[in-house]
N, C-alpha and C positions, 0 to 999 in steps of 0.2 A: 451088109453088116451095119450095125448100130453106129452113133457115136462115141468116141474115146473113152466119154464118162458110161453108157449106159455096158458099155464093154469089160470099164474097168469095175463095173458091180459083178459083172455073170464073170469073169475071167479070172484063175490063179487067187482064188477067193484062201484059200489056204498057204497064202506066202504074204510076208509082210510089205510093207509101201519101198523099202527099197532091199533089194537083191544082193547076192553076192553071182561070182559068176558059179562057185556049185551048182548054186541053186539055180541058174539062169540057164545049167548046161540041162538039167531035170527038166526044169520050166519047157523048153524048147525042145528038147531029145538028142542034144546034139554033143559032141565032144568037148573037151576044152580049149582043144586046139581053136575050134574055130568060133567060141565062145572070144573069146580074149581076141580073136581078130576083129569081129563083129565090134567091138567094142574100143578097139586103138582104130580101128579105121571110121569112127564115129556112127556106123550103121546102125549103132544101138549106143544112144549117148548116154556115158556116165560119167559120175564122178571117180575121182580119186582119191583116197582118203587115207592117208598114210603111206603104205603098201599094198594095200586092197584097194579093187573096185566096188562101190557101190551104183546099181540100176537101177532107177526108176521102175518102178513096177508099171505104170503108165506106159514109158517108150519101150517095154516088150510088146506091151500088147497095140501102140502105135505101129512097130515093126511087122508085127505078125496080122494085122489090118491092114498095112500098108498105106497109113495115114499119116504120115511123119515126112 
């Protein structure tokens, strides 16, 4: 695999720079359950912002490279 950057051009080119977890359950294939774990147990670090999460569109695709 590439670097972070040259990943983050080819990768989820259709989602904005930061995420909700909907969209992060899409992004990844996975449920919400383990969306919102992936994310309180920092495996996928976000922010919080209000009462939502927002993800870095970066540290998915860190997570899913496994360069984080």
């Amino acid at each position: 695999m590439g670097t972070i950057r040259e990943n983050y051009q080819m990768m989820f080119t259709s989602y904005p720079d930061l995420v909700t977890i909907k969209q992060l359950t899409k992004m990844l294939g996975i449920g919400v359950t383990l969306a919102y774990r992936l994310v309180k147990n920092n495996t996928i670090p976000a922010l919080k912002v209000g009462r939502e999460y927002k993800i870095p569109k970066r540290n998915v695709i860190a997570y899913l490279t496994n360069q984080n």
